[in-house]
C-alpha positions, 0 to 999 in steps of 0.5 A: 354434264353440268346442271344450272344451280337452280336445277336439280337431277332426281331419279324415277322410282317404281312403287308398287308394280306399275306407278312411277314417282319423283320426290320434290325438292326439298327447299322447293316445298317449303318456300311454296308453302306445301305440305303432305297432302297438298295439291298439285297441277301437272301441265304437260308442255308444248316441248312435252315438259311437265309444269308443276304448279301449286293448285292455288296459284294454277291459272282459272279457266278462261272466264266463258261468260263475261257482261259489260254496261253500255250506257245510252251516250256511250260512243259506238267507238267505245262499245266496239272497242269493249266487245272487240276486247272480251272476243279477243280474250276468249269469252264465248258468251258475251251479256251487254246489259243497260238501262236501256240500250238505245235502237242506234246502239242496237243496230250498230252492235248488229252490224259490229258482230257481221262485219267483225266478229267470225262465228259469233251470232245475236241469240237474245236481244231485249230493250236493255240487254243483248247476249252474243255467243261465239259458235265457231269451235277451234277444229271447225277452223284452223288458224291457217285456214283463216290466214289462207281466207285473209291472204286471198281477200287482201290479194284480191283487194289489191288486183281489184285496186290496181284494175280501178286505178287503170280505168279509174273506176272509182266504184270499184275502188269503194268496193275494196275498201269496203272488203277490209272489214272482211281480212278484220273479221278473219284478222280478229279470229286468228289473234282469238285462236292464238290467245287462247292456243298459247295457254294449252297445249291441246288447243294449240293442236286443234288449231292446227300448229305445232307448238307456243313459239309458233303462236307469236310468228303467226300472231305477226303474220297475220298481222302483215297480211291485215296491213297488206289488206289495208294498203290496197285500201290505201291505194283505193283512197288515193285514186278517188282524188284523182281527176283523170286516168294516168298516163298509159306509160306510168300506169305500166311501170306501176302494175309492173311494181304491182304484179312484183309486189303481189308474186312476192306476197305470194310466194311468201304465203307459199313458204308458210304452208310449205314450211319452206326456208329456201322459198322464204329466204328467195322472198325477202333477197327479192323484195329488196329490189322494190326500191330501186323499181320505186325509184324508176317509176318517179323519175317517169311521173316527173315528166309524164304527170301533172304536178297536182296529181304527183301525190297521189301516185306517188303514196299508190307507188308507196303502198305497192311498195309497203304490200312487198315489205310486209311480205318480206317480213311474213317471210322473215317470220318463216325462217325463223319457225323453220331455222331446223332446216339449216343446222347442218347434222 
C-alpha cells in the first residue's frame, strides 16, 4: 500500500494491562512547538478519525452569550440584520443594550423574534436593554423536521396561490405572502442547527444527520425550498396587478404546469426522507420537461390574453416554472448524499 509523503504509519502499542499508545511524530512535535508535558485535544470525527490538536490552537466553545449596541437612529434593517447574525451563529442569549432603546425599536424587535427566530423568547426588557434567549435545544427539533415544517408551508403557499390566481382573490394572495415569514422562521433554524452541527460530531447526531458532508446538502436544501416559498409569494404579487380573472383556457394549462411543478416538488422531498437515488433521479429527468410545457402555455396567452395583462402571467408561468427547477436541484443534492447507492459491489 503506498502512504502520502505527509502521512506516517505507527503502530498501537500496549502499556500496562489495559492502555493503548501511539508515539508522535517527531518533526510534527517540533514544529508545534510541543514538548513532554504539553496538551493535546483529541476530537473524534464524523468518519470516526481522531483530530489531534494542540490545547492552544483547539477552536473556543461557541461564545453562549453575545451583546450588541443599538443606537436610538439605528435602522431596523440594521438591527434585524445584527440579531439575525448572533441567532445564526449559535449564540443562545443575546443582550441588546442602548442608551435608550427607543418603543418603535422595542416593537419591531418583538415582532423580529415572532415572525423569525424559532424558539427564541423576550426574557427582560428594560428602557435600555433588552435579553433574548433561545430555549429550543437540538433534540426537541430536528433539522429534517424543520425542512418537513418548510416543505409544507411553501406547498400550501403555492395551492393557495394558485386557488387566488383562478378567482382572483386578492386577499388570499395577501395572506401567502404573509406565510413567508413562517418557511424563514424555519429557514433561519435549520442554518443555526447546521452551523453549529458541522463543529462536532455529537450535535450533528442530535440534530438527526449522519455525518459533515450532509450539513452542506442540507444547508442548500433548505435554501431551495425557501426560494420555492418565496416564489409562491411571486406569483401572489404578480395576480394583485391584475384587473380581472383570466381566461378559463389558460388559467387550465397554467394549473396543469402547477400541479406538474408541485408533484416534482414533492417527489423530490420524498427522495430526501427516503434516502432514495432512483426517486431523486426520476425528479430531475421529469423537471425537464417544464420548459416545453412553459413554451405551450405562451403560445396560448398570445391569442387569449390582453396585452396589458401578457407580463403578469407571463412572470406566474415563471415562478411555477422556477418552484420545478429548485426541486430539480433539492433532488440533485440527494444524489449526491446518496451516490453509495449505485457503486456496484
Amino acid at each position: 500500500m503506498s502512504v502520502d509523503p505527509d502521512e506516517e504509519i505507527r503502530r498501537i502499542q500496549l502499556t500496562g494491562r489495559s492502555t493503548y499508545i501511539v508515539s508522535l511524530p517527531k518533526k510534527w512535535v517540533k514544529n508545534m512547538n510541543l514538548k513532554a508535558g504539553s496538551q493535546l485535544v483529541i476530537s473524534k470525527q464524523s468518519d470516526a478519525s481522531l483530530l489531534l490538536t494542540p490545547k492552544e490552537l483547539a477552536k473556543p466553545v461557541k461564545q453562549e452569550e453575545a451583546s450588541i449596541i443599538v443606537h436610538q437612529d439605528e435602522k431596523p434593517d440594521t438591527i434585524a440584520r445584527k440579531i439575525i447574525a448572533l441567532y445564526l451563529f449559535g449564540c443562545s442569549s443575546i443582550k441588546i443594550k442602548g442608551e435608550q432603546i427607543t418603543s418603535f425599536q422595542r416593537n419591531f424587535i418583538k415582532d423580529l423574534v415572532r415572525r423569525k427566530l424559532v424558539g427564541t423568547e423576550i426574557v427582560s426588557d428594560s428602557l435600555n436593554e433588552m435579553r433574548l434567549q433561545v430555549l429550543l435545544s437540538y433534540p426537541e427539533l430536528s433539522v429534517e423536521s424543520a425542512l418537513r415544517r418548510m416543505y409544507l408551508i411553501a406547498t400550501e403557499m403555492h395551492e393557495d396561490a394558485m386557488q387566488a390566481l383562478k378567482i382572483l382573490d386578492k386577499k388570499l394572495a395577501q395572506d401567502v405572502i404573509a406565510l413567508d415569514d413562517e418557511v424563514d422562521r424555519f429557514s433561519f433554524y435549520v442554518i443555526r442547527q447546521l452551523k453549529a452541527a458541522v463543529q462536532s460530531e455529537r450535535i450533528i447526531r442530535e440534530i438527526g444527520l449522519s455525518s459533515t458532508r450532509d450539513c452542506l446538502g442540507y444547508r442548500i436544501i433548505a435554501k431551495s425550498v425557501e426560494r420555492i416559498a418565496d416564489h409562491a409569494v411571486k406569483i401572489a404579487e404578480n395576480l394583485l396587478s391584475l384587473d380581472k380573472e383570466i381566461d378559463d383556457s389558460v388559467f387550465q394549462k397554467i394549473f396543469e404546469m402547477s400541479s406538474f411543478a408541485r408533484a416534482v416538488f414533492e417527489d423530490s422531498i420524498k427522495s430526501l426522507f427516503k434516502k432514495d437515488y432512483s426517486m431523486a433521479d426520476s425528479v430531475v429527468m421529469r423537471a425537464k420537461t417544464m420548459v416545453e410545457m412553459e413554451n405551450e402555455v405562451i403560445r396560448l396567452i398570445t391569442k387569449k390574453t390582453e396585452t396589458r395583462e401578457i407580463l403578469s402571467i407571463r412572470m406566474i408561468m415563471e415562478s411555477i416554472r422556477r418552484t420545478a427547477e429548485y426541486a430539480s436541484d433539492i433532488a440533485e443534492i440527494i444524489l449526491n448524499l446518496n451516490a453509495n447507492q449505485i457503486i456496484a459491489a
